[in-house]
C-alpha positions in Angstrom: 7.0 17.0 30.3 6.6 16.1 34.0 7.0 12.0 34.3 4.8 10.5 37.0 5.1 7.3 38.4 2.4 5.5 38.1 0.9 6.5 35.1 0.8 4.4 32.0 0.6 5.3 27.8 -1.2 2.9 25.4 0.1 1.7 22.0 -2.5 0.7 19.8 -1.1 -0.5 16.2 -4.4 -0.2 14.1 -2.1 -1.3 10.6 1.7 -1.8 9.5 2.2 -5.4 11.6 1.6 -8.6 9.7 2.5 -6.7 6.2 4.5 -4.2 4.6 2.3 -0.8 4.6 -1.0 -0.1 5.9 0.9 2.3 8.9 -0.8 3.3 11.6 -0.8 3.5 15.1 -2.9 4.9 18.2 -1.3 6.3 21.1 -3.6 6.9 24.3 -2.6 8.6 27.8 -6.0 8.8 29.7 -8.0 11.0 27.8 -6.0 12.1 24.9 -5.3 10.0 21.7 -2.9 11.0 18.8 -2.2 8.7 15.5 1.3 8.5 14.2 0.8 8.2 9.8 -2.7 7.1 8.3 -0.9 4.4 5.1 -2.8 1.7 2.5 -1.4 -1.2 0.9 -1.7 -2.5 -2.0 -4.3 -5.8 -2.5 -3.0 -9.2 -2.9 -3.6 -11.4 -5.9 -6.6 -13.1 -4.4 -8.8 -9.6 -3.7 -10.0 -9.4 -7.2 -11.1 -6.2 -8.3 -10.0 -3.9 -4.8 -8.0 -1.0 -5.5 -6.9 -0.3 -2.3 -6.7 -1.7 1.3 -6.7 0.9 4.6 -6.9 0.3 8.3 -10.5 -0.4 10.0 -10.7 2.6 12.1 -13.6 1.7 14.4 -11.4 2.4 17.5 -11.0 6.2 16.3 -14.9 6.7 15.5 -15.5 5.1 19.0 -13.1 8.0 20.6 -13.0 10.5 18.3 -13.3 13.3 21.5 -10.2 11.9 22.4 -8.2 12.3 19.2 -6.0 15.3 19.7 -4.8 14.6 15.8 -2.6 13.1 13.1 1.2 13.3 13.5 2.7 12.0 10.0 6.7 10.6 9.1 6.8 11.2 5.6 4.9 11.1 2.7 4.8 7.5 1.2 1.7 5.8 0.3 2.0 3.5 3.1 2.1 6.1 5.4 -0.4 8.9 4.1 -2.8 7.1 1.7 -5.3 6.1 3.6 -6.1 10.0 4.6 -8.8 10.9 1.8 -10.9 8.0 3.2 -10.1 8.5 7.1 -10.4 11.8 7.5 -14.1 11.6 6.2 -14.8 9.7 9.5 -12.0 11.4 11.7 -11.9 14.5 10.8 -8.7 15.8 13.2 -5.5 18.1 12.5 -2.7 16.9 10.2 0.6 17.3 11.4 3.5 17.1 8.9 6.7 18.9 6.8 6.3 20.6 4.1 6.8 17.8 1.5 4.3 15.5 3.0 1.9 18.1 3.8 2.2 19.1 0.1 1.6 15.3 -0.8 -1.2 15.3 1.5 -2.8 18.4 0.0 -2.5 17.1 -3.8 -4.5 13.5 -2.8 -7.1 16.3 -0.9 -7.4 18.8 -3.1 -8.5 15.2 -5.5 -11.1 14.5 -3.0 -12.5 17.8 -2.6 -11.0 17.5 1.4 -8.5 20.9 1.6 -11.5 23.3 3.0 -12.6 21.1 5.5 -9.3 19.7 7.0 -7.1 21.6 9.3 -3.4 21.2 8.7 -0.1 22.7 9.7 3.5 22.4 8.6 5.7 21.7 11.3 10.0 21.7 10.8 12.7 19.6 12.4 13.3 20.5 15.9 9.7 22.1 16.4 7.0 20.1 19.2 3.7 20.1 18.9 1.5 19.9 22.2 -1.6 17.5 21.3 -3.4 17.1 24.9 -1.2 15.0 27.5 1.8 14.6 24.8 4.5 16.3 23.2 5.8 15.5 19.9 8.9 16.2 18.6 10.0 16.2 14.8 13.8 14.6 14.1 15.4 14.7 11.2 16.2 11.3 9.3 17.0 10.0 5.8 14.8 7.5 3.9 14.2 7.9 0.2 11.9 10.9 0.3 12.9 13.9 1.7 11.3 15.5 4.9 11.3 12.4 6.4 11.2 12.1 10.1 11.4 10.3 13.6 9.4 11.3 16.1 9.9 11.6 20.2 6.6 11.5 21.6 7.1 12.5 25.4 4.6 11.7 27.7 4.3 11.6 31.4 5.0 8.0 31.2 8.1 9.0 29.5 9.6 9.3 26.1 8.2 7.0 23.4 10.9 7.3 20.0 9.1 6.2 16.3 11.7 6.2 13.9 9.3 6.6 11.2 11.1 5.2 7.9 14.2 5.5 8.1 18.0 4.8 7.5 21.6 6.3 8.1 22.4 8.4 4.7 25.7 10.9 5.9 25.6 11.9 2.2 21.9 12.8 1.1 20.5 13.9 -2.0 18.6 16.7 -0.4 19.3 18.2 2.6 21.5 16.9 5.9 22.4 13.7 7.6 20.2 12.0 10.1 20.2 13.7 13.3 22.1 11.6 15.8 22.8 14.4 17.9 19.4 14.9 19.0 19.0 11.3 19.2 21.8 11.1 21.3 20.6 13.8 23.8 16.8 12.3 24.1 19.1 8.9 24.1 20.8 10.5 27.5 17.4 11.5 29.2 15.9 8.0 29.0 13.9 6.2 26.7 11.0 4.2 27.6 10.2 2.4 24.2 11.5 2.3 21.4 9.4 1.8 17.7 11.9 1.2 15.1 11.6 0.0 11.4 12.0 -3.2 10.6 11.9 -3.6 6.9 15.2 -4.4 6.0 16.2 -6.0 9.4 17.0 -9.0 7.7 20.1 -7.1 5.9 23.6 -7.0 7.5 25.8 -4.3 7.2 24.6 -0.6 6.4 22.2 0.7 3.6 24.3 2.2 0.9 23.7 6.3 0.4 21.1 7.1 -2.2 23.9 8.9 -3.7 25.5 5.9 -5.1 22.8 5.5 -7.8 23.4 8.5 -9.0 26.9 7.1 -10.3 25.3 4.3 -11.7 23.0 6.3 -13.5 25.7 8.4 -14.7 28.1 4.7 -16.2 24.5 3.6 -17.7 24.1 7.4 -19.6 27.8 7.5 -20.9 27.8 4.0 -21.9 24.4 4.6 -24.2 25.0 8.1 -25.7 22.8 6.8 -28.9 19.7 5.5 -27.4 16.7 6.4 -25.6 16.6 6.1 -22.2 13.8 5.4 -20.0 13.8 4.9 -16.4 11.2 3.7 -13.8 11.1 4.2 -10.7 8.6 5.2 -7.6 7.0 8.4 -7.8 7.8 9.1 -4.6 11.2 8.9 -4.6 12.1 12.5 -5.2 16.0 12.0 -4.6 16.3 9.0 -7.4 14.1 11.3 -9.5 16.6 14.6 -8.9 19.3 12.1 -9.9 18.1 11.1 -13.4 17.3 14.8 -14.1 20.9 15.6 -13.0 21.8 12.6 -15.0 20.0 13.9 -18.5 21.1 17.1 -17.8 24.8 16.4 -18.0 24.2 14.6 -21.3 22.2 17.1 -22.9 18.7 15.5 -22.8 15.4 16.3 -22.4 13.0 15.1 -19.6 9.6 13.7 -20.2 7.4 12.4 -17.5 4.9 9.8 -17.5 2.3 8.5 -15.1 -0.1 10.5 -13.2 1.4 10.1 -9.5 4.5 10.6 -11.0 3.5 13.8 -12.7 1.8 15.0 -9.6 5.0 14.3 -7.5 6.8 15.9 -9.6 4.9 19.2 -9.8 4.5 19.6 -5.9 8.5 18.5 -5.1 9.4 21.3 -7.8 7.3 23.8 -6.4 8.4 23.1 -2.8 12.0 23.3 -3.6 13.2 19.8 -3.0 13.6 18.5 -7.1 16.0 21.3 -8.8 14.9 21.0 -12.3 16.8 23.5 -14.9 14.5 25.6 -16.8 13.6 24.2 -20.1 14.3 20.4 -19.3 11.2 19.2 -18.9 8.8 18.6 -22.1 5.5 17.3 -22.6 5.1 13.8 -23.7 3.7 14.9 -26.8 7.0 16.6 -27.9 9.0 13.3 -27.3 8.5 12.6 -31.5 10.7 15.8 -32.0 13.8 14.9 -30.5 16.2 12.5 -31.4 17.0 9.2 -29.4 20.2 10.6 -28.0 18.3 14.0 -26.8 15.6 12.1 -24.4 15.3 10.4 -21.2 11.6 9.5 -19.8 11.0 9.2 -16.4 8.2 6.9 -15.5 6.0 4.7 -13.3 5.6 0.7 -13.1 8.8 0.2 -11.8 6.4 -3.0 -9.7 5.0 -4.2 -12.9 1.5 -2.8 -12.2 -1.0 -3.8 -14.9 -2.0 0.0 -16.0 1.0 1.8 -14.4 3.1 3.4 -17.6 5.5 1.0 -18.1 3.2 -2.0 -18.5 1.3 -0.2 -21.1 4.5 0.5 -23.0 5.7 -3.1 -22.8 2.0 -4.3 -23.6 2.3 -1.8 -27.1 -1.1 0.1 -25.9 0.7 3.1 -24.6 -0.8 6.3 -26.3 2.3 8.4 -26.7 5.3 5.7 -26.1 6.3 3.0 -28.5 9.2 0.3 -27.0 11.9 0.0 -30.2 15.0 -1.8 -30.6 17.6 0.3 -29.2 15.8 1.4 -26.3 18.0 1.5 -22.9 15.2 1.0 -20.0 16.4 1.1 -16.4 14.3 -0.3 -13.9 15.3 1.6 -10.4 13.5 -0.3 -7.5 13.8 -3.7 -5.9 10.4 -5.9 -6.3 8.3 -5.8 -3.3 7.5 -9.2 -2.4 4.8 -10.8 -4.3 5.3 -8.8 -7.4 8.6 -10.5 -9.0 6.6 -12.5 -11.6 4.5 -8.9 -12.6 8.2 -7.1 -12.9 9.6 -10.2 -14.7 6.8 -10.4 -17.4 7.2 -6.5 -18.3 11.1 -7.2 -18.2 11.2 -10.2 -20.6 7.8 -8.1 -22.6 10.5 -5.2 -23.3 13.3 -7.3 -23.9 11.3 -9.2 -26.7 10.8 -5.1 -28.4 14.4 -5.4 -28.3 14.9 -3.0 -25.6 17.9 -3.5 -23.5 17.0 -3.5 -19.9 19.0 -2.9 -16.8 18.0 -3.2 -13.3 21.4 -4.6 -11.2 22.8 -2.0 -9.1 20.1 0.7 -10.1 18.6 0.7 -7.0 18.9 1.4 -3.3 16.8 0.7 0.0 15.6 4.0 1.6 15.3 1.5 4.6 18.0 0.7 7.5 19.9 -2.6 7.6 20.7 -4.3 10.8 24.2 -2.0 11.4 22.3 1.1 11.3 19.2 -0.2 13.7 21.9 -1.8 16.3 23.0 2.2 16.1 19.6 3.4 17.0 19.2 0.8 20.1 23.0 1.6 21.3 22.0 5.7 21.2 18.7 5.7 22.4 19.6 2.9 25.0 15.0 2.1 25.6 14.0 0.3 28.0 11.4 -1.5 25.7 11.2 -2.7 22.6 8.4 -2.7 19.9 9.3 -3.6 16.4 7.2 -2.0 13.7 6.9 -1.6 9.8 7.1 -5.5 8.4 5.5 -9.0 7.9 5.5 -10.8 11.0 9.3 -12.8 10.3 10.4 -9.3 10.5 9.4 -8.9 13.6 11.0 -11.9 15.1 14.3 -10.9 13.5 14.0 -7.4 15.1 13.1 -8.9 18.7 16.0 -11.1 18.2 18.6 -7.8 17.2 17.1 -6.2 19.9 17.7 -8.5 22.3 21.6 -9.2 21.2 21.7 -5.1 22.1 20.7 -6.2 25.7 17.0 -5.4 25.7 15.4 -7.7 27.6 13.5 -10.7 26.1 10.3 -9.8 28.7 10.9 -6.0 27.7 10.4 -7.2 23.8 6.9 -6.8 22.4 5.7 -8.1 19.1 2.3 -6.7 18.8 -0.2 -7.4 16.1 -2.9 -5.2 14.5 -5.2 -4.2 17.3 -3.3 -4.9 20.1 -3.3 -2.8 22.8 -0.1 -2.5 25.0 0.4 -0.6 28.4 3.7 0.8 29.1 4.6 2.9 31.9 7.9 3.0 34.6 5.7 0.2 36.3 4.0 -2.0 34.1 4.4 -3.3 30.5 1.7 -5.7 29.0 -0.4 -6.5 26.6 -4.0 -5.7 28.5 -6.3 -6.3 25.6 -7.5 -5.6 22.0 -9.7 -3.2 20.0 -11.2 -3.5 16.7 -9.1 -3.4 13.8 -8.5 -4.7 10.4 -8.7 -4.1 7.2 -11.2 -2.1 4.8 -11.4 -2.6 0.8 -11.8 0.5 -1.6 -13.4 -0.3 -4.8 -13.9 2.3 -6.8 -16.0 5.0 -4.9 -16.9 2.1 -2.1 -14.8 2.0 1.1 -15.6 -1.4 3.2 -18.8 -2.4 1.0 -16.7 -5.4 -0.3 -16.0 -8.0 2.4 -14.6 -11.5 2.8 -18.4 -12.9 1.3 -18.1 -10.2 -1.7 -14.5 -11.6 -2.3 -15.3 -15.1 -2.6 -18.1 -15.0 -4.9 -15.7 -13.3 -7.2 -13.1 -15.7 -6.6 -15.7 -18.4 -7.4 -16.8 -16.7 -10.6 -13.0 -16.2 -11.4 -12.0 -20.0 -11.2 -15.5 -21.8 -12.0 -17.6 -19.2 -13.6 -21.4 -19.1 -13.7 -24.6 -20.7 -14.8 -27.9 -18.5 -14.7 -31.2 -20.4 -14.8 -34.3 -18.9 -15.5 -37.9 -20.0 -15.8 -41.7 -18.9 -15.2 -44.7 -19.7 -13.1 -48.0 -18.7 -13.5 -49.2 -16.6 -10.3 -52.4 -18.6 -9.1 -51.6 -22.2 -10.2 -47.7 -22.2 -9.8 -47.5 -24.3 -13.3 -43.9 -23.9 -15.0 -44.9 -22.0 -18.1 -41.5 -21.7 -19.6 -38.0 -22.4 -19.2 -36.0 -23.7 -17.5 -33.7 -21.5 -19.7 -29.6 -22.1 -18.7 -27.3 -18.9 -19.3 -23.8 -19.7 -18.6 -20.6 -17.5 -18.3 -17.0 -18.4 -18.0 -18.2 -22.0 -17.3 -17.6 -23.9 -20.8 -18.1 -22.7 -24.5 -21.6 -22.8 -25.1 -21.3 -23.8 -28.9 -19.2 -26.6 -28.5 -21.3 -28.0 -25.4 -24.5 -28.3 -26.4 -24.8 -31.7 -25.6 -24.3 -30.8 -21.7 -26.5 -27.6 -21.5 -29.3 -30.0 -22.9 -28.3 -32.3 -20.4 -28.3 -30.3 -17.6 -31.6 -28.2 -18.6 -33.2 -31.7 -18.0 -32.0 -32.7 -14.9 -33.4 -29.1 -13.7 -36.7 -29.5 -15.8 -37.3 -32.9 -13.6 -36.6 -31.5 -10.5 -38.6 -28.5 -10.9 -41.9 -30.6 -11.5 -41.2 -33.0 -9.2 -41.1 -29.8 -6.4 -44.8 -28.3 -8.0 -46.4 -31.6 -7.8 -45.0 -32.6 -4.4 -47.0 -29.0 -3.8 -44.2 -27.0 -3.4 -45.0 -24.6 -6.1 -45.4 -21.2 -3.6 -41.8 -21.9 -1.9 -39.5 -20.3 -4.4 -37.1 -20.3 -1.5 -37.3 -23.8 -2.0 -37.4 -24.0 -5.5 -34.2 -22.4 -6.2 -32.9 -24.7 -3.7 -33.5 -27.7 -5.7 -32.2 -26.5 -8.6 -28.8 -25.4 -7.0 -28.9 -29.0 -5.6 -30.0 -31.3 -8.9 -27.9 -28.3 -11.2 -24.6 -28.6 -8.7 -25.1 -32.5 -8.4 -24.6 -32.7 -12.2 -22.5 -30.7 -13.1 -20.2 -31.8 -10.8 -20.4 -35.6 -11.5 -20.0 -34.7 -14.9 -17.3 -32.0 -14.7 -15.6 -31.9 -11.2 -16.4 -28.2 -11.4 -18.4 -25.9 -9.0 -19.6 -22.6 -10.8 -22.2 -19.9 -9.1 -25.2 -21.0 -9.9 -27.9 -18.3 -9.9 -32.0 -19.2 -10.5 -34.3 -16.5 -11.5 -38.0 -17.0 -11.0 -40.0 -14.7 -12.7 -43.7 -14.6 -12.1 -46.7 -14.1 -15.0 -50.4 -13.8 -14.0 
């Protein structure tokens, strides 16, 4: 592609700074737009109820004659989960390999989405034209297969997103990162540079994904008795080839459960990318037929999620899995932060089944350490620097690597969420903002629960509520009965009688004293005096602060 001068391309992160997942991010030469991976993340602790979390993509809708498409790394959630609900409302090409495509199509064909989504498979190597850019697919390693970086020329000039990535020479499935080609786009000229920065608080190098495969093979000879049962991600098709190759070698059968795990399963097998030997696999219902020595199960949970598979196994309500002494369980991930105290209480739950469970050395990061991204800068040699994928002291560390490889401190951007930056042979800024954020799924509801939504549920959560409810008469406004107090998750009702009586007088009194002050018509008004007298009470009496909710009805 022709490089000009004096033109400019925009960088637009719309999710994936400030947090781990959420990835996405707008790129914009005059009138052409294309979005590198569409991710969610998970909720945190204080979003009761949300399922989900996805990128606001009001900039998109705003310019959706400019988006050319969707350009995707690889298929983890925080990189493709947010498609089902995007695509409803930007409804443009997807661009991926054949693993993530396949990914993609299993969470469409859920959604009722395949017949009215274009898509195409693309291969290392192959470039895509999408308007004014180029896009290139490069081969990398990460802890999925298909993964890859992209080289998005411009007329500006070359823009390289490493996607998720790290330096694996001996992968489970398929070939080494490509340095080569990074070494010959390296040569040409980079002009920024988007690298991972997940594990750029690590020194040294990421160790192979093939190590755990050892591991798994000490943990299977040491146990030849017992039942072993391993979580993991679902999406981590290499560590799941391994504990198939594993069981295989000692004679067991596989069982899977958990639905994403199922599901990733059945579309890596039929792709080619998990060898599975025929007859290994069995249903979970045949698991009662085989002695302890003859199965391995492969499951989800390995983050302690509440109703992922291995919760409900520790918990004792899983349908077709019962923990028992003698149980070998090997958890095979790494906490994310924030969810150590979920993974500890399913640990110490199985432990108390007498289980035995391992989790040292069972794991490795499908994410570069600081070695491997000094390699990136030193090959691609960019003359700007925007650090991606991490919480925001990720970031800093990054700009600080980056500038020990001799990038500039003024050619260093940390960007957050909605950001837009210009970058061109002539200018690099940040020249303003455009709306971004994030939307809550709940069920079938995508952005109906906000920040207001949220904190009445965390009020009911902490202080509970008190429903009041009493009757007028239509002409006169006289209270005919009531006022009657409901409460929930506020105190015992039974053993606070005393209160409830209390407090159904202090609104009793207030309520006259509003109808014969003549006040009778306001019911605005009414219900305002009772939150008032009702929250003045309770408080003095309690120190507490539930929702309290009056309902007037109305008799003639």
């Amino acid at each position: 592609m022709q490089k000009t001068e004096n033109s400019s391309v925009k960088i637009i992160p719309l999710g994936g700074l400030e947090q781990i997942g959420m990835n996405m991010t707008a790129f914009m030469y005059e009138d052409s737009i294309i979005v590198v991976d569409c991710g969610l993340s998970f909720p945190d602790d204080d979003m009761l109820g949300i399922d989900l979390v996805i990128p606001d993509v009001t900039f998109l809708k705003e310019n959706i004659d400019k988006v050319k498409g969707f350009v995707v790394t690889h298929g983890h959630e925080d990189h493709i989960g947010a498609f089902p609900y995007v695509i409803k409302e930007v409804n443009k090409p997807i661009y991926a390999t054949k693993l993530t495509m396949g990914i993609i199509e299993t969470k469409f064909r859920e959604h009722n989405l395949l017949g009215t989504t274009k898509r195409k498979v693309v291969t290392y190597g192959q470039s895509i034209i999408l308007g004014k850019f180029r896009v290139e697919f490069i081969r990398t390693n990460h802890s999925i297969a298909d993964s890859c970086a992209l080289a998005i020329h411009t007329p500006a000039g070359v823009i390289f997103h490493t996607g998720d990535f790290k330096v694996d020479y001996t992968p489970v499935f398929g070939e080494p990162i490509d340095l080569q080609r990074f070494g010959e786009i390296g040569k040409k000229g980079v002009l920024a540079l988007l690298c991972d920065s997940t594990n750029v608080m690590r020194p040294g190098y990421t160790m192979s994904e093939k190590t755990v495969g050892k591991t798994f093979q000490t943990i299977f000879d040491d146990n030849p008795k017992s039942r072993i049962i391993v979580a993991t991600f679902a999406s981590n098709v290499d560590r799941v080839q391994q504990i198939i190759n594993a069981a295989c070698s000692h004679g067991r059968k596989v069982a899977v459960e958990g639905r994403s795990m199922v599901n990733i399963i059945n579309v890596a097998s039929e792709l080619g990318y998990l060898q599975i030997p025929d007859g290994t696999l069995i249903d979970s219902e045949e698991i009662k037929r085989y002695p302890d020595d003859k199965i391995t199960i492969i499951t989800t949970g390995s983050q302690g999620e509440s109703m992922a598979a291995l919760s409900r196994m520790a918990a004792s309500i899983h349908k077709k899995v019962t923990i028992k002494p003698g149980d070998v369980i090997i958890v095979s991930a790494t906490p994310i932060p924030g969810n150590e105290k979920s993974v500890a209480r399913v640990i110490n739950e199985l432990s108390m089944k007498g289980a035995k469970v391992i989790f040292q050395d069972t794991h490795v990061s499908g994410h570069a350490s600081q070695e491997e991204i000094k390699l990136i800068y030193s090959i691609l040699k960019p003359k700007y620097a925007v650090p991606v994928h991490g919480e925001y002291r990720h970031l800093v560390r990054h700009a600080e690597l980056a500038e020990s490889m001799g990038i500039p401190k003024d050619n260093i951007f940390i960007l957050s969420s909605g950001d837009v930056l210009e970058l061109g042979p002539n200018i690099a800024a940040k020249v303003g903002t455009v709306p971004s954020g994030s939307l809550m799924v709940d069920g079938l509801g995508v952005g109906d629960v906000g920040n207001i939504v949220l904190r009445d549920r965390q009020t009911l959560a902490e202080n509970g509520i008190i429903i009041v409810v009493l009757t007028l008469d239509q002409y006169t406004g006289q209270l005919l009965a009531g006022p009657d107090i409901v409460t929930r998750g506020f105190v015992y009702v039974r053993e606070s009688e005393m209160l409830i009586e209390d407090a159904t007088a202090v609104v009793y009194e207030a309520v006259v004293r509003q109808i014969e002050n003549g006040n009778n018509a306001d019911w605005s008004k009414i219900k305002g005096v009772i939150k008032d007298s009702l929250g003045d009470y309770i408080w003095k009496k309690m120190k507490r602060t539930p929702m309290i909710l009056p309902i007037i009805m109305e008799v003639s």
